[in-house]
Biopython code that builds the backbone (N, CA, C, O; Angstrom):
import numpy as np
from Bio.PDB.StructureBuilder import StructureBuilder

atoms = [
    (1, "UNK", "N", (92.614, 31.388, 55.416)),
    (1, "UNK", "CA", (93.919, 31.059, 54.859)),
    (1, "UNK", "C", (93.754, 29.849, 53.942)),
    (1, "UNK", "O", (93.354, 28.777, 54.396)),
    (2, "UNK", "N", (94.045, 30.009, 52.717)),
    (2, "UNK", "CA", (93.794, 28.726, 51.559)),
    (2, "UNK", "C", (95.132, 27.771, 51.769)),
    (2, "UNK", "O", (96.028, 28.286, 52.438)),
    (3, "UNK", "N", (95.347, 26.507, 51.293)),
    (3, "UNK", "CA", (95.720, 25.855, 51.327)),
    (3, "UNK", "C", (97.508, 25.977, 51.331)),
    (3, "UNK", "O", (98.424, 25.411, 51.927)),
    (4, "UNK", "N", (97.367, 27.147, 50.216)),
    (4, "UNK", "CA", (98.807, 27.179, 49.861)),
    (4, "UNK", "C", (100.166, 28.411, 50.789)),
    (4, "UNK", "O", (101.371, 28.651, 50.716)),
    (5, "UNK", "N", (99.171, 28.782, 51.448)),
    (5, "UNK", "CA", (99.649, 29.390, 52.366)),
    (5, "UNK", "C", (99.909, 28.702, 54.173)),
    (5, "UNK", "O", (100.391, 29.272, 55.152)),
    (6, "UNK", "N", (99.387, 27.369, 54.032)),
    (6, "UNK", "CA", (99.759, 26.970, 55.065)),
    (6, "UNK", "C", (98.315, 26.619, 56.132)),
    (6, "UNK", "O", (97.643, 27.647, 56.212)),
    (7, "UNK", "N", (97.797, 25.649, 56.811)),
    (7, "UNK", "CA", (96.941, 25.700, 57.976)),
    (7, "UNK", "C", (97.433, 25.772, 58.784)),
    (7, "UNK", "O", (97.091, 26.590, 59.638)),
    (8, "UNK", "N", (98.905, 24.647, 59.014)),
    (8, "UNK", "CA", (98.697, 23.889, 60.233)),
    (8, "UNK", "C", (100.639, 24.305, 60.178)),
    (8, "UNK", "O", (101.326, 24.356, 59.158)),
    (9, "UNK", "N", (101.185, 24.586, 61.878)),
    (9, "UNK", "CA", (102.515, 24.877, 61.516)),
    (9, "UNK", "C", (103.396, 24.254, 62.663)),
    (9, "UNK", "O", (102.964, 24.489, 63.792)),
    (10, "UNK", "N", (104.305, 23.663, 62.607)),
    (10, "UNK", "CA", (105.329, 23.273, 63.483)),
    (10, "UNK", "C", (106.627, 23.969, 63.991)),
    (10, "UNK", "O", (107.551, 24.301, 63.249)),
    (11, "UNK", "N", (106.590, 24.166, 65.448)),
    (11, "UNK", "CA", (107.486, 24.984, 65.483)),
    (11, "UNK", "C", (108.918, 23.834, 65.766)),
    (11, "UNK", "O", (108.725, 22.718, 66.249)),
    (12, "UNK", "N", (110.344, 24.341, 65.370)),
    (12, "UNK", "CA", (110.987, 23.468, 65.075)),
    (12, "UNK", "C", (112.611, 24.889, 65.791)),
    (12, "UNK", "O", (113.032, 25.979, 65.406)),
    (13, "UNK", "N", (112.941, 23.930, 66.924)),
    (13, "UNK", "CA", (113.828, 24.505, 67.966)),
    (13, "UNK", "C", (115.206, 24.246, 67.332)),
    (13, "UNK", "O", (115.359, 23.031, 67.205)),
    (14, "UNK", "N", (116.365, 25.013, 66.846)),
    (14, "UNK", "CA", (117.589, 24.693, 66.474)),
    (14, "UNK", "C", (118.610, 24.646, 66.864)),
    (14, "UNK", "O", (119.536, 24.238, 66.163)),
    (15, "UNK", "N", (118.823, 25.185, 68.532)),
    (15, "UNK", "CA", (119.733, 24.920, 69.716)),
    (15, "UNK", "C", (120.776, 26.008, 69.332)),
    (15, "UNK", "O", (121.986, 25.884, 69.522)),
    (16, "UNK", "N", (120.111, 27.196, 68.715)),
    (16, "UNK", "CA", (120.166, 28.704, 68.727)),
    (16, "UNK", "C", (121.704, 28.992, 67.419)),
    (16, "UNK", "O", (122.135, 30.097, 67.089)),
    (17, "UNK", "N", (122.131, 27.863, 67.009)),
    (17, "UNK", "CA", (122.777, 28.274, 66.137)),
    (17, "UNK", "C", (122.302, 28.314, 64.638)),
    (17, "UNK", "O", (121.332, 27.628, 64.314)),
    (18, "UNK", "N", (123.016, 29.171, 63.628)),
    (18, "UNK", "CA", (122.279, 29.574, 62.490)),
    (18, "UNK", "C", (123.392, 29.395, 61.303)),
    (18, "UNK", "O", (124.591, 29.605, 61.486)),
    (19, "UNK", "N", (122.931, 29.056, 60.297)),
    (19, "UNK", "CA", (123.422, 28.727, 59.017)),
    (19, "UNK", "C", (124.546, 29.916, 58.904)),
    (19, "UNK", "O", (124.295, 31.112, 59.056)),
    (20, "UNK", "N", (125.550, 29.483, 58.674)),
    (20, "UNK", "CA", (126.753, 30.948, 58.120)),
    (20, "UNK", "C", (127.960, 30.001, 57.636)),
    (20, "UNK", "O", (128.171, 28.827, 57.941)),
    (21, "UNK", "N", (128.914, 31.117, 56.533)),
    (21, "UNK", "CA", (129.742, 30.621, 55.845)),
    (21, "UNK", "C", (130.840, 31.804, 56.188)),
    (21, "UNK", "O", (130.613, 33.013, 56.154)),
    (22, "UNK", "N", (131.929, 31.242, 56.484)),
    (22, "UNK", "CA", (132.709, 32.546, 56.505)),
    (22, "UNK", "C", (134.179, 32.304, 55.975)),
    (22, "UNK", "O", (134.311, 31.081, 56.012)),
    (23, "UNK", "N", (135.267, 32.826, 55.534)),
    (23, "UNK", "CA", (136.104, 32.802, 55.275)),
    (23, "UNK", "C", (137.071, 33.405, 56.362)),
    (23, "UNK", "O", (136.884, 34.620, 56.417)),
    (24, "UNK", "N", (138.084, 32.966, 57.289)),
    (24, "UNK", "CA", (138.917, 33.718, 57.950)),
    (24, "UNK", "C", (140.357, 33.399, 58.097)),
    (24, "UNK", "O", (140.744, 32.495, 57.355)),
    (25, "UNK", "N", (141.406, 34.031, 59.030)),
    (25, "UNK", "CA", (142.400, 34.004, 58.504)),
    (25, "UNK", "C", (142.942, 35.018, 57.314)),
    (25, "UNK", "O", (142.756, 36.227, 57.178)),
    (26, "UNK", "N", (143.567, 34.224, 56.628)),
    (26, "UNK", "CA", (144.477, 35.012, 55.669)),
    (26, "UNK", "C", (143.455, 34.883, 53.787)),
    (26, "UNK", "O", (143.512, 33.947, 52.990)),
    (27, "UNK", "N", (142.810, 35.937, 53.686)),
    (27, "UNK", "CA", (142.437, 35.981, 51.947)),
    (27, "UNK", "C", (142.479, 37.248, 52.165)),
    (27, "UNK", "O", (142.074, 37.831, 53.171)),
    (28, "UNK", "N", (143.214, 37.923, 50.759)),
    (28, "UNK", "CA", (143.466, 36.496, 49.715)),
    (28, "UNK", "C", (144.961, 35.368, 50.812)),
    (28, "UNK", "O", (145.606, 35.544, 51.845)),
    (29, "UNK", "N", (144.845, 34.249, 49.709)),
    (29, "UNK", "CA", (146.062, 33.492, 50.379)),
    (29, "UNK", "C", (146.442, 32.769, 49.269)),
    (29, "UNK", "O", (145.939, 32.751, 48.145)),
    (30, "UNK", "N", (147.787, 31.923, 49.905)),
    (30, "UNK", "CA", (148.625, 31.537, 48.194)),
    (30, "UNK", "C", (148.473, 29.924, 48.434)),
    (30, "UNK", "O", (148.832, 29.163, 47.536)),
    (31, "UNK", "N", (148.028, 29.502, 49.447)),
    (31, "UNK", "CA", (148.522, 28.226, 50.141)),
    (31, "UNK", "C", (147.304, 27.402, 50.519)),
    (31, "UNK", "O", (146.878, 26.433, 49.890)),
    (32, "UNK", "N", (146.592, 28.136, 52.095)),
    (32, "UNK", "CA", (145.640, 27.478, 52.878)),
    (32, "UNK", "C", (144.457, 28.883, 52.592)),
    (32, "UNK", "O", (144.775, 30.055, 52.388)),
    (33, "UNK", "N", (143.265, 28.393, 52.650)),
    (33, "UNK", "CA", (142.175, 28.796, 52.719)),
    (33, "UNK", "C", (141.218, 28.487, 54.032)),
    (33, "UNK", "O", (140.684, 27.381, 53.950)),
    (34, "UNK", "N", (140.904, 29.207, 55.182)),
    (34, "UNK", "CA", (140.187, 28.563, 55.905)),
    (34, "UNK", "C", (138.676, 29.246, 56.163)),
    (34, "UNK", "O", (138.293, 30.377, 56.461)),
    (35, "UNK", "N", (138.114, 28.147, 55.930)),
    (35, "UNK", "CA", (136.341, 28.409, 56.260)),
    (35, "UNK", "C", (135.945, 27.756, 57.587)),
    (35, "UNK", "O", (136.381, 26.781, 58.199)),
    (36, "UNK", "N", (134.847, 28.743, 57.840)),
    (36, "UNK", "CA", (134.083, 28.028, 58.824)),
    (36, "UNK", "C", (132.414, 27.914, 58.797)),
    (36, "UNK", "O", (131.762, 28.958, 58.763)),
    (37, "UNK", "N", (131.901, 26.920, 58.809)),
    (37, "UNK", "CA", (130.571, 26.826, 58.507)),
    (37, "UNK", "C", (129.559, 26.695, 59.994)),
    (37, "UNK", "O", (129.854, 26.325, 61.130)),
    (38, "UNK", "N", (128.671, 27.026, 59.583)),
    (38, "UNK", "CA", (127.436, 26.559, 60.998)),
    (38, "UNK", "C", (126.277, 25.820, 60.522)),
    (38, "UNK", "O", (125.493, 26.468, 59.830)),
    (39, "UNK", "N", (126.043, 24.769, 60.716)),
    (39, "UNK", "CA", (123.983, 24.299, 60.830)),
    (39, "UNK", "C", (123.649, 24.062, 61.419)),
    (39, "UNK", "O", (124.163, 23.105, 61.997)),
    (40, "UNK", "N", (121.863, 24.909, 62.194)),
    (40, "UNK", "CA", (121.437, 24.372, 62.768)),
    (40, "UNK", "C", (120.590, 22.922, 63.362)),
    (40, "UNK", "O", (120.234, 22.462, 64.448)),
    (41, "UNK", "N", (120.538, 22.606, 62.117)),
    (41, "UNK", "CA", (119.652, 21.151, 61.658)),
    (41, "UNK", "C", (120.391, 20.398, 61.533)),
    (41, "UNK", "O", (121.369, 20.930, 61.008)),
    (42, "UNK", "N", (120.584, 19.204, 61.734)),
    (42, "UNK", "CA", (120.703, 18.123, 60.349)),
    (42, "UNK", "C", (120.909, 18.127, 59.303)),
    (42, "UNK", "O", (119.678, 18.103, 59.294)),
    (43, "UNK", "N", (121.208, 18.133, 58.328)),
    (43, "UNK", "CA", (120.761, 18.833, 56.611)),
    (43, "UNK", "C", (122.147, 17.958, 55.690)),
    (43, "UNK", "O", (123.330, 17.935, 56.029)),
    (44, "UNK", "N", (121.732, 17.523, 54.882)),
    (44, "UNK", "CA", (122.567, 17.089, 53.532)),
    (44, "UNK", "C", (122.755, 18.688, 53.137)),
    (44, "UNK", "O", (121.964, 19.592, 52.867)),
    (45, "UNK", "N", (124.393, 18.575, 53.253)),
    (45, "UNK", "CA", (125.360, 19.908, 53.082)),
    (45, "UNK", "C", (126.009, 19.766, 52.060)),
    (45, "UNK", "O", (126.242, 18.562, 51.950)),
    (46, "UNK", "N", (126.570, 20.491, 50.987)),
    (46, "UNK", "CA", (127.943, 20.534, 50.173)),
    (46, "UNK", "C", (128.577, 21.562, 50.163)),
    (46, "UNK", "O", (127.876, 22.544, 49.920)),
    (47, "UNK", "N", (129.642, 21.768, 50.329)),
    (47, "UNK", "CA", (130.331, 23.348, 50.327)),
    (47, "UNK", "C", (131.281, 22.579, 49.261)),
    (47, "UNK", "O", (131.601, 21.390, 49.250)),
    (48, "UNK", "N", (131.694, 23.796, 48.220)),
    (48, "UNK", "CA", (132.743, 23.474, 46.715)),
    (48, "UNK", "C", (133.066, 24.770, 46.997)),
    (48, "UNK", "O", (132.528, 25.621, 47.706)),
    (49, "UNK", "N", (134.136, 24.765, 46.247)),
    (49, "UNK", "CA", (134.651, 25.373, 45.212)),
    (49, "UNK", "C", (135.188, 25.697, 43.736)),
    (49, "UNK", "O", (136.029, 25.079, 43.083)),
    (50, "UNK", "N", (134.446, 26.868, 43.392)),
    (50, "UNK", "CA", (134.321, 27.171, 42.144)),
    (50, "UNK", "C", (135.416, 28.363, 41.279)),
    (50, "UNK", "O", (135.883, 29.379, 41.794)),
    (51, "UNK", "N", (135.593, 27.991, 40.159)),
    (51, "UNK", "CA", (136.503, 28.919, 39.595)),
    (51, "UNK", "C", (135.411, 30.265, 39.235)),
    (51, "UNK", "O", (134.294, 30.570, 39.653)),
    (52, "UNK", "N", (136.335, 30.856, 38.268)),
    (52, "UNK", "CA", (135.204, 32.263, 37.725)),
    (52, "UNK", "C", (134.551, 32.047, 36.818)),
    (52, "UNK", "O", (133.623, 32.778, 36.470)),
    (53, "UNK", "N", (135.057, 30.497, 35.964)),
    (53, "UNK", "CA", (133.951, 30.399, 34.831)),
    (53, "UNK", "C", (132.670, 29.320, 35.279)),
    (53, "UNK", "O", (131.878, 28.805, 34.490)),
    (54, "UNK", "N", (132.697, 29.163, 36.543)),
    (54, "UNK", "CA", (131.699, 27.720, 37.453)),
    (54, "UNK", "C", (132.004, 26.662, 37.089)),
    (54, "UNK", "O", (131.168, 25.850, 36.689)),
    (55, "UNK", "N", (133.468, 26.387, 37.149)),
    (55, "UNK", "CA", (133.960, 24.736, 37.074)),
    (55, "UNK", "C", (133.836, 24.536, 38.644)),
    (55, "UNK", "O", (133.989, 25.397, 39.511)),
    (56, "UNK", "N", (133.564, 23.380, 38.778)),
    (56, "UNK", "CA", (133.901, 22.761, 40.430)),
    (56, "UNK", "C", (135.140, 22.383, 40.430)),
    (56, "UNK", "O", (135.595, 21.688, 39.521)),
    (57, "UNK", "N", (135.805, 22.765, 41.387)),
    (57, "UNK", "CA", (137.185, 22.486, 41.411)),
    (57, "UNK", "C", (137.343, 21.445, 43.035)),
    (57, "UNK", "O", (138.090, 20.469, 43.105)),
    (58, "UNK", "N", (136.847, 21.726, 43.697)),
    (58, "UNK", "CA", (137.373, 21.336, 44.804)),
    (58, "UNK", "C", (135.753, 20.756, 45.597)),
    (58, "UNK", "O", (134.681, 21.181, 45.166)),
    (59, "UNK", "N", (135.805, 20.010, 46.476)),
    (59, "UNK", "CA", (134.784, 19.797, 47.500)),
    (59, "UNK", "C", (135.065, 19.761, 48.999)),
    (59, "UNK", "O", (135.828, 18.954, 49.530)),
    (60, "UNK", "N", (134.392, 20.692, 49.617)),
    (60, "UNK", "CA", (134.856, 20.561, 50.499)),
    (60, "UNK", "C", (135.112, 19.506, 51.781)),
    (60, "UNK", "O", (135.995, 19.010, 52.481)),
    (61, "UNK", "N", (133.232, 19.556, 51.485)),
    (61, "UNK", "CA", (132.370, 19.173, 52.192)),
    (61, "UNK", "C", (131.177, 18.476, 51.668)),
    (61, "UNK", "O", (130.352, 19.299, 51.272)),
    (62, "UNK", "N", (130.701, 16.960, 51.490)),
    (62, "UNK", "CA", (129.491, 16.879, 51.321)),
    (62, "UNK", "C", (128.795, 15.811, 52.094)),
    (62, "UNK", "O", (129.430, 14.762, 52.200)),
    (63, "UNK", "N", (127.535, 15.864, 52.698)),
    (63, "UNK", "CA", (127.057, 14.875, 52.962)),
    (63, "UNK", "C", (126.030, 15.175, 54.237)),
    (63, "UNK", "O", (125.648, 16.329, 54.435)),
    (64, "UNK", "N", (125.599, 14.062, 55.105)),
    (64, "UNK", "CA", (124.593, 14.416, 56.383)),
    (64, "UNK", "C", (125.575, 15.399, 56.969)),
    (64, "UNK", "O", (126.683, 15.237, 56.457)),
    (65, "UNK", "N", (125.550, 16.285, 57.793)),
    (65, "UNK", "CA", (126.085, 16.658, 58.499)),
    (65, "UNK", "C", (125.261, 17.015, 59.473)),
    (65, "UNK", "O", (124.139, 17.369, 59.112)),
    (66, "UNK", "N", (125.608, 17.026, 61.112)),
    (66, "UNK", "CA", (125.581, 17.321, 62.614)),
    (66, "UNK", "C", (124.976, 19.061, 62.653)),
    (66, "UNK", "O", (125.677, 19.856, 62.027)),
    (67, "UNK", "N", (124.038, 19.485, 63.185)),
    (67, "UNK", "CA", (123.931, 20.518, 63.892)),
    (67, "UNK", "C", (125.452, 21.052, 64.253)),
    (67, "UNK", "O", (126.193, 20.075, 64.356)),
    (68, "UNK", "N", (126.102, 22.211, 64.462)),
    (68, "UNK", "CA", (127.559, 22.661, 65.278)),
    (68, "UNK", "C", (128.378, 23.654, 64.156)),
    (68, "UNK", "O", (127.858, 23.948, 63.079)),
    (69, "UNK", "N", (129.420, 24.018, 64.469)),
    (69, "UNK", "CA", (130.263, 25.075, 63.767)),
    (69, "UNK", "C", (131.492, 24.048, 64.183)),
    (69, "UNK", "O", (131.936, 23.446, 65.161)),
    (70, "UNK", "N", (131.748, 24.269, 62.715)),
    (70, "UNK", "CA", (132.854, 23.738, 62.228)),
    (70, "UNK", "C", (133.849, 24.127, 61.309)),
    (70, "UNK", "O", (133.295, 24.825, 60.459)),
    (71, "UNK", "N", (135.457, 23.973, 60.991)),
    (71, "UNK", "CA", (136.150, 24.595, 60.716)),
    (71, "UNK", "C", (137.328, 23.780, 59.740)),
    (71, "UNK", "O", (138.001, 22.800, 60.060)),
    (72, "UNK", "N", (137.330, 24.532, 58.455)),
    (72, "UNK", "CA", (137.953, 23.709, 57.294)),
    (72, "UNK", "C", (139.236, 24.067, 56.934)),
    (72, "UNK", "O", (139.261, 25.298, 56.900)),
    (73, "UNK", "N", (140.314, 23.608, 56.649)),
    (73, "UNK", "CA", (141.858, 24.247, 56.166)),
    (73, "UNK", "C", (141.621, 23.391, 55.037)),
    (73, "UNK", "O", (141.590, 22.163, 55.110)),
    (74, "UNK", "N", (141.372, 24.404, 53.467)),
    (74, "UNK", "CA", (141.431, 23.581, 52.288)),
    (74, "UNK", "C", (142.918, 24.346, 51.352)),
    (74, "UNK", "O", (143.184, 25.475, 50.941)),
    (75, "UNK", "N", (143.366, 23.468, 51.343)),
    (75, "UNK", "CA", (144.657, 23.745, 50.200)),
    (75, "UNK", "C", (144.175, 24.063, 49.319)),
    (75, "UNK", "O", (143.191, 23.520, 48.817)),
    (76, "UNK", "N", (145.039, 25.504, 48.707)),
    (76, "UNK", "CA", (144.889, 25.788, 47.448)),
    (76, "UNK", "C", (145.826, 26.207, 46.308)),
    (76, "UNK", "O", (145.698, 26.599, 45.148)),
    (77, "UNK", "N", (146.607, 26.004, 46.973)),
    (77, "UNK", "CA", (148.431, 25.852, 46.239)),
    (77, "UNK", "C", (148.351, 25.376, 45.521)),
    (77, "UNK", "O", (149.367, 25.704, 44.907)),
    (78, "UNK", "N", (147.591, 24.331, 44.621)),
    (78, "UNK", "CA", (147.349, 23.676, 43.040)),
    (78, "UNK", "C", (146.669, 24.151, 42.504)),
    (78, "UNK", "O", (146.299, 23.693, 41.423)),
    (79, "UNK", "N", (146.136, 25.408, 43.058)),
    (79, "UNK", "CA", (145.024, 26.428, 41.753)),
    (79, "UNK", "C", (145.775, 27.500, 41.535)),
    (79, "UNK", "O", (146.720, 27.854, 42.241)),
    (80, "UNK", "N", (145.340, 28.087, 40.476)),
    (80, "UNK", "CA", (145.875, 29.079, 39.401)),
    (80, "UNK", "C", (145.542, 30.149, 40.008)),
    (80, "UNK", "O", (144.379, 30.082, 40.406)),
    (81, "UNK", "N", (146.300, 31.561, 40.369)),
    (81, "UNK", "CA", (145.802, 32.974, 41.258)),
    (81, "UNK", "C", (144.331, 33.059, 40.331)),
    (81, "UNK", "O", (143.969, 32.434, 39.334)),
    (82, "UNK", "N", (143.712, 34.074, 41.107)),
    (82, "UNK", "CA", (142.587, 34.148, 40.533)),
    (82, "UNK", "C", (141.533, 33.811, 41.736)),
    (82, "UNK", "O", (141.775, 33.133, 42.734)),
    (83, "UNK", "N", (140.155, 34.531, 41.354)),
    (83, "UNK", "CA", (138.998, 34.524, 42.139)),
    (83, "UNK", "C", (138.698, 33.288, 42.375)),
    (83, "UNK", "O", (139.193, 32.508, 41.561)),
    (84, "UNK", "N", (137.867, 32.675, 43.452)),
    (84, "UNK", "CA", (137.189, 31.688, 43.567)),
    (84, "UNK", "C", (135.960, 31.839, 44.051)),
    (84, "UNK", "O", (135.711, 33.010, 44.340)),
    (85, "UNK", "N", (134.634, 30.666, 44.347)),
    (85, "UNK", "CA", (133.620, 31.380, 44.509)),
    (85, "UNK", "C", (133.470, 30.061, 45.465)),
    (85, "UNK", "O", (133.419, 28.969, 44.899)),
    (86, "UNK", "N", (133.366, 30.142, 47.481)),
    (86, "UNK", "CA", (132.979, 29.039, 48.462)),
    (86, "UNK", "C", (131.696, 28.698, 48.018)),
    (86, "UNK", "O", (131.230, 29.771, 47.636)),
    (87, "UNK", "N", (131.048, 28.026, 47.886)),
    (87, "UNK", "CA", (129.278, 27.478, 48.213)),
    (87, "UNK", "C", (129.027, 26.736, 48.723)),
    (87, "UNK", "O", (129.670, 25.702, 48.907)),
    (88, "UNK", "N", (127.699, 27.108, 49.237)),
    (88, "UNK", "CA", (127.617, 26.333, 51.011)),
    (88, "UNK", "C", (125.908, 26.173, 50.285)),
    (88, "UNK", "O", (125.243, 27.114, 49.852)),
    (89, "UNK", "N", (125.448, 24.556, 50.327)),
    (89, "UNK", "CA", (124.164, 24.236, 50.226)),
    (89, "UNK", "C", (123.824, 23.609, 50.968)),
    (89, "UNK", "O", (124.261, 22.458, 50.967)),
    (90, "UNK", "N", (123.150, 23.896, 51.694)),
    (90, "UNK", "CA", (122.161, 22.926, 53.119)),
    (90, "UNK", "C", (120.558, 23.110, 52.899)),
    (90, "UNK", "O", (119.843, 24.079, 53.154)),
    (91, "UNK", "N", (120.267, 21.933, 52.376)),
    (91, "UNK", "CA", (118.283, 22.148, 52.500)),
    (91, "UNK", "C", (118.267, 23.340, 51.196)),
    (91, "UNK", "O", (118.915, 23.492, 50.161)),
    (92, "UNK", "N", (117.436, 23.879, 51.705)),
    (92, "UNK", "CA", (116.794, 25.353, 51.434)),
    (92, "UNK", "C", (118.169, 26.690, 51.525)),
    (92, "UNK", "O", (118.115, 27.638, 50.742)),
    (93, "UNK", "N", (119.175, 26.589, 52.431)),
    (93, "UNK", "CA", (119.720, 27.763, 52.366)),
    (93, "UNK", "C", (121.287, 27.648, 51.408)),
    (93, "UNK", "O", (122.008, 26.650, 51.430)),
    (94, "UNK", "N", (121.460, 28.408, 50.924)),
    (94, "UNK", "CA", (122.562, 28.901, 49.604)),
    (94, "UNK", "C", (123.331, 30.172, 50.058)),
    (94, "UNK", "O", (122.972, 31.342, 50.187)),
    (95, "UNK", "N", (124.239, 29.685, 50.209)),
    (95, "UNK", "CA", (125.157, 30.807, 50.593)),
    (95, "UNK", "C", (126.836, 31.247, 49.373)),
    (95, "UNK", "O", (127.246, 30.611, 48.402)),
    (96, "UNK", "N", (127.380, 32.505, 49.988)),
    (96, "UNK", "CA", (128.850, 31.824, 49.279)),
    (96, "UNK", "C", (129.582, 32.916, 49.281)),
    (96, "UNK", "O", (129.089, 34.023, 49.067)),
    (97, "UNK", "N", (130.784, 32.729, 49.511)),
    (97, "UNK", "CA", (131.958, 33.624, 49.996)),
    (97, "UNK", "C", (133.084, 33.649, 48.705)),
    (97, "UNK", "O", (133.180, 32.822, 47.799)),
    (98, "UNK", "N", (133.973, 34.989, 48.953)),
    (98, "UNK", "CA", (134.985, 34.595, 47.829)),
    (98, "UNK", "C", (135.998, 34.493, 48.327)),
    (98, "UNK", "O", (136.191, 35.019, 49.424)),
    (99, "UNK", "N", (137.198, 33.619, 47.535)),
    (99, "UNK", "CA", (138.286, 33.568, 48.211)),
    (99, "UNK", "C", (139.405, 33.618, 47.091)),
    (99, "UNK", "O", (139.341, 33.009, 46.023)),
    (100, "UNK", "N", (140.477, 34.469, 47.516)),
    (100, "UNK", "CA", (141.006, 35.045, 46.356)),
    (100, "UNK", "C", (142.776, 34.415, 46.607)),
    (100, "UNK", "O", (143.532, 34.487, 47.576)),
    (101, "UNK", "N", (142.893, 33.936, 45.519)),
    (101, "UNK", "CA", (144.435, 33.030, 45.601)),
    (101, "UNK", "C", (145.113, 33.823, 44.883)),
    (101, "UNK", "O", (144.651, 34.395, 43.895)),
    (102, "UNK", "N", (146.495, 33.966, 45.378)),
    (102, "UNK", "CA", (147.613, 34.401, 44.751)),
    (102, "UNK", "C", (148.480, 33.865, 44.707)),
    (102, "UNK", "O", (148.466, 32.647, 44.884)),
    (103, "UNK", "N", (149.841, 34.688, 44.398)),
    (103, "UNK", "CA", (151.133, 33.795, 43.914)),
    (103, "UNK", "C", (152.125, 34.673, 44.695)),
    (103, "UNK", "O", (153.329, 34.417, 44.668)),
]
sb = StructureBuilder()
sb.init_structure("model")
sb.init_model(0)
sb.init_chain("A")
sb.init_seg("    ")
for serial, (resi, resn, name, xyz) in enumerate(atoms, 1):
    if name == "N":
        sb.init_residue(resn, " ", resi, " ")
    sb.init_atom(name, np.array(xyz, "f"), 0.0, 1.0, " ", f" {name:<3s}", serial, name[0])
structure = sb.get_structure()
């Protein structure tokens, strides 16, 4: 095995929960939007929101965040109907949900 494939490996225990982004409740919705996120690690996180042309509109979430599942009510009654796009960045994993506002 050459170098770039790895010698030596650490196994690294995450207390069985796993990275996910979900949207639940009511979407589309005219008002509240609610997400719920999971990490297993530690990890510098940001979850936004994005319009359809990739403006950032909103943040949800950024910063160290805790191993656990956790659960967001983001207002969206000051955005225009129309698609939106959640994104969830932790480390290495990229995720992202849509959430669709109306009137």
């Amino acid at each position: 095995m050459d170098s770039l494939c790895g010698n030596t490996y650490r196994q690294v225990l995450s207390g069985g929960a796993a990275y996910q982004l979900r949207s639940y409740a009511s979407n589309p919705t005219d008002q509240i939007a609610f997400i719920e996120y999971s990490l297993p690690y530690t990890s510098k996180t940001s979850i936004k929101l994005f319009n359809s042309f990739g403006a950032d509109v909103s943040t949800i979430t950024e910063g160290i965040i805790e191993p656990g599942t956790y659960q967001s009510a983001v207002s969206v009654s000051d955005l225009s109907p129309g698609v939106y796009y959640c994104v969830m960045q932790s480390g290495l994993f990229h995720t992202m949900q849509t959430i669709v506002v109306t009137r």
